[in-house]
C-alpha positions as CSV (number, residue, x, y, z in Angstrom):
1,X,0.0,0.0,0.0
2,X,1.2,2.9,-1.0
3,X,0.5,6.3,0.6
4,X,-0.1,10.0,-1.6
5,X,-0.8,13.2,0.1
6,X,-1.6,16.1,-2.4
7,X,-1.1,18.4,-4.2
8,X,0.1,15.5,-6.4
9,X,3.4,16.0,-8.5
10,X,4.9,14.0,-12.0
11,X,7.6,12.8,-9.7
12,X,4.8,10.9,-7.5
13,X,2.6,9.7,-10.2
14,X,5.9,8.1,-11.7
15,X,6.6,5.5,-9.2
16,X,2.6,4.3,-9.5
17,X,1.9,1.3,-11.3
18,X,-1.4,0.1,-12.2
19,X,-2.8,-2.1,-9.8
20,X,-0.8,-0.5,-6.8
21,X,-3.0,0.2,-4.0
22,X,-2.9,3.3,-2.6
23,X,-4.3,5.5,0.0
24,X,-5.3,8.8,-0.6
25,X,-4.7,11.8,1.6
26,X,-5.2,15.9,1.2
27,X,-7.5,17.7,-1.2
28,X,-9.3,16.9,-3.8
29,X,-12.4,18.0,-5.8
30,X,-15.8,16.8,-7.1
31,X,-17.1,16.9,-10.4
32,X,-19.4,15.6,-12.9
33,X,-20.8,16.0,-16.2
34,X,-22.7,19.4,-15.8
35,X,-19.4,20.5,-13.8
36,X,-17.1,19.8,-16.1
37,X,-19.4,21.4,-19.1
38,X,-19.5,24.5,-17.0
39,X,-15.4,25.1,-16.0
40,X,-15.3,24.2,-19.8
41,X,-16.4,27.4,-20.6
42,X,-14.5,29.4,-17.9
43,X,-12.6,31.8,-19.5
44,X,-10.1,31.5,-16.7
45,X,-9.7,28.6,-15.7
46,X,-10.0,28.5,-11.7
47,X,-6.7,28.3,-9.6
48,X,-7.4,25.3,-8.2
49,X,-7.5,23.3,-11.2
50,X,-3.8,23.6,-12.3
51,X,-2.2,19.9,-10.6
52,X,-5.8,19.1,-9.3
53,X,-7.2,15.6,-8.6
54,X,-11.2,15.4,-9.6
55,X,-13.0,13.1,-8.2
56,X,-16.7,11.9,-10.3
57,X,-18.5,12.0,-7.7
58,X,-21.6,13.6,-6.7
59,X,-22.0,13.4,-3.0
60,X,-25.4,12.9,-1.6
61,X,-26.5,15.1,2.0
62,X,-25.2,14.3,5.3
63,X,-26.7,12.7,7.6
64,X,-27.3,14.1,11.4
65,X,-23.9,14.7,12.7
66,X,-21.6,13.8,9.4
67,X,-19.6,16.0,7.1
68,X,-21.4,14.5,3.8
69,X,-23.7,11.5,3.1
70,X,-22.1,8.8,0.2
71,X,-19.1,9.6,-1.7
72,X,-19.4,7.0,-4.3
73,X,-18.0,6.9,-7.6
74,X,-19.3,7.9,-11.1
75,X,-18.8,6.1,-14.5
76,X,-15.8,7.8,-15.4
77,X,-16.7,7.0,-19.2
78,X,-19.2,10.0,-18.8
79,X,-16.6,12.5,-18.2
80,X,-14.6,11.0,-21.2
81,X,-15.3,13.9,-23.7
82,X,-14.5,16.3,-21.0
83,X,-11.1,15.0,-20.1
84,X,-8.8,15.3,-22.6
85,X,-9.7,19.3,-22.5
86,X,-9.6,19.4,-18.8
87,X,-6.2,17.8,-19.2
88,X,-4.5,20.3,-21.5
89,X,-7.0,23.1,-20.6
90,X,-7.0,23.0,-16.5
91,X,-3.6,20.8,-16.1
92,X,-5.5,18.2,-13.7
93,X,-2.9,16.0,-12.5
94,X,-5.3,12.8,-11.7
95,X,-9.2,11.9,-11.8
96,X,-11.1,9.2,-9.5
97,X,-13.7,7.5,-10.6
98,X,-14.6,3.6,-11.7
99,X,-14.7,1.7,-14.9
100,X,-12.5,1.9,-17.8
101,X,-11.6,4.7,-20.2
102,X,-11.7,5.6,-23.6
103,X,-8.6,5.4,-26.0
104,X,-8.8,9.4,-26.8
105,X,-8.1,9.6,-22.7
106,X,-5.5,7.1,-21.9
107,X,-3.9,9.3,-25.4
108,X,-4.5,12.4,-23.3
109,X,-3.2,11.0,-19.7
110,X,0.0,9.5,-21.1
111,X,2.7,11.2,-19.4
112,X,0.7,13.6,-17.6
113,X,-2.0,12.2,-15.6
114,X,-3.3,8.8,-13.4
115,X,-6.6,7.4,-13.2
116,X,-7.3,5.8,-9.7
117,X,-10.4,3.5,-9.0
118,X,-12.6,3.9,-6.8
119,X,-14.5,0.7,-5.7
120,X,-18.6,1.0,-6.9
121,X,-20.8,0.5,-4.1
122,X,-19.1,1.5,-1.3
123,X,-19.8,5.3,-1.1
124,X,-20.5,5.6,2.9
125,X,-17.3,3.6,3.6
126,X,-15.5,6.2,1.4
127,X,-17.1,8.8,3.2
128,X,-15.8,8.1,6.2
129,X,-12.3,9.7,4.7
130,X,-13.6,13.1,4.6
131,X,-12.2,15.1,7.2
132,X,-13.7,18.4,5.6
133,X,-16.3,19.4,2.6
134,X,-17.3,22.3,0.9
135,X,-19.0,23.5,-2.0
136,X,-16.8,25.8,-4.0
137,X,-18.5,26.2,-7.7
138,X,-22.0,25.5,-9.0
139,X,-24.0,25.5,-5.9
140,X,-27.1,25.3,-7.9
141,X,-26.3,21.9,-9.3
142,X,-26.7,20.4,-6.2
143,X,-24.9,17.1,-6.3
144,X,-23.1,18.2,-9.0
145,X,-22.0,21.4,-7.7
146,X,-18.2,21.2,-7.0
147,X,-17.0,20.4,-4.1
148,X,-13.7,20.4,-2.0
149,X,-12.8,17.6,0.2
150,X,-10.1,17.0,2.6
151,X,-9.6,13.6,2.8
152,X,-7.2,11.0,4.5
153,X,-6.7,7.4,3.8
154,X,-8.8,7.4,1.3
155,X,-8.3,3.6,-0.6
156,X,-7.8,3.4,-4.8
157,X,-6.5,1.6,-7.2
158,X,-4.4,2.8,-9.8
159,X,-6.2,2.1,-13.1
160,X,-4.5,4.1,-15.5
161,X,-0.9,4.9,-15.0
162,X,1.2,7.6,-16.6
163,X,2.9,4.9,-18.8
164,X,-0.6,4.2,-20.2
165,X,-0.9,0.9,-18.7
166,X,-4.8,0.1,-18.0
167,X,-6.3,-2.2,-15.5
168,X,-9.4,-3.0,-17.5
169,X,-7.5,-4.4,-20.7
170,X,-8.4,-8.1,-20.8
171,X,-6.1,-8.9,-23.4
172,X,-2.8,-8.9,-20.8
């Protein structure tokens, strides 16, 4: 198991391969489809993009007492046409999500980016990693607002690393 704390650099990302394990500490950010539309068509690019990790994810309320409800992931095929832009556009270091990608983004990641799994299903386990949570952008999408988290521990896989290598190939 390995352990990252962000802001995430190339020298970090280098020594992942896919299928390590690691555990997830520091900030990261939520965003979905409508999300990633709108920073799209920013004309400035927010700060907080350049080296970012986005996580697809569109938290649900907390309950009584908790800092958000589920954290589960998103198809990250349904950010696909967004990513390649929010690569060379925003200079996001690495996304979250689950499921494979398309060949246009393991193209656009290559050299510059990971893609971590997250694992489906377990949302309020994944939670329980969130130290702090905020919405930053968007708060009228609700769910899909953007969000920052602070998180620690917080378990993936690497699916996707920089040397292209993918963990949902079946043809190893």
């Amino acid at each position: 198991m390995k352990k990252l704390k962000t802001p995430l650099t190339l020298s970090d990302l280098k020594k992942l391969k896919t299928g390590d394990n690691v555990l997830l500490s520091g900030v990261i950010y939520t965003a979905r489809d409508k999300a990633h539309a709108k920073l799209l068509n920013e004309k400035t690019p927010p700060d907080w993009l350049k080296g970012a990790v986005v996580y697809y994810c569109g938290p649900t309320p907390p309950p009584p007492g908790a800092i958000t409800g589920s954290l589960g992931p998103t198809t990250s095929g349904r950010m696909d046409k967004f990513t390649p832009q929010m690569l060379s556009k925003n200079g996001i270091i690495a996304t979250i999500g689950k499921g494979g990608r398309s060949e246009a983004v393991k193209t656009a990641m290559r050299g510059r980016a990971v893609y971590f799994a997250a694992t489906g299903g377990a949302g309020a386990l994944l939670a329980q990693t969130v130290k702090k949570f905020k919405c930053i952008m968007y708060p009228e999408l609700d769910a899909e607002a953007v969000y920052e988290l602070e998180v620690e521990n917080m378990p993936l896989t690497v699916a996707l690393d920089l040397e292209g290598n993918d963990i949902y190939r079946r043809d190893k």
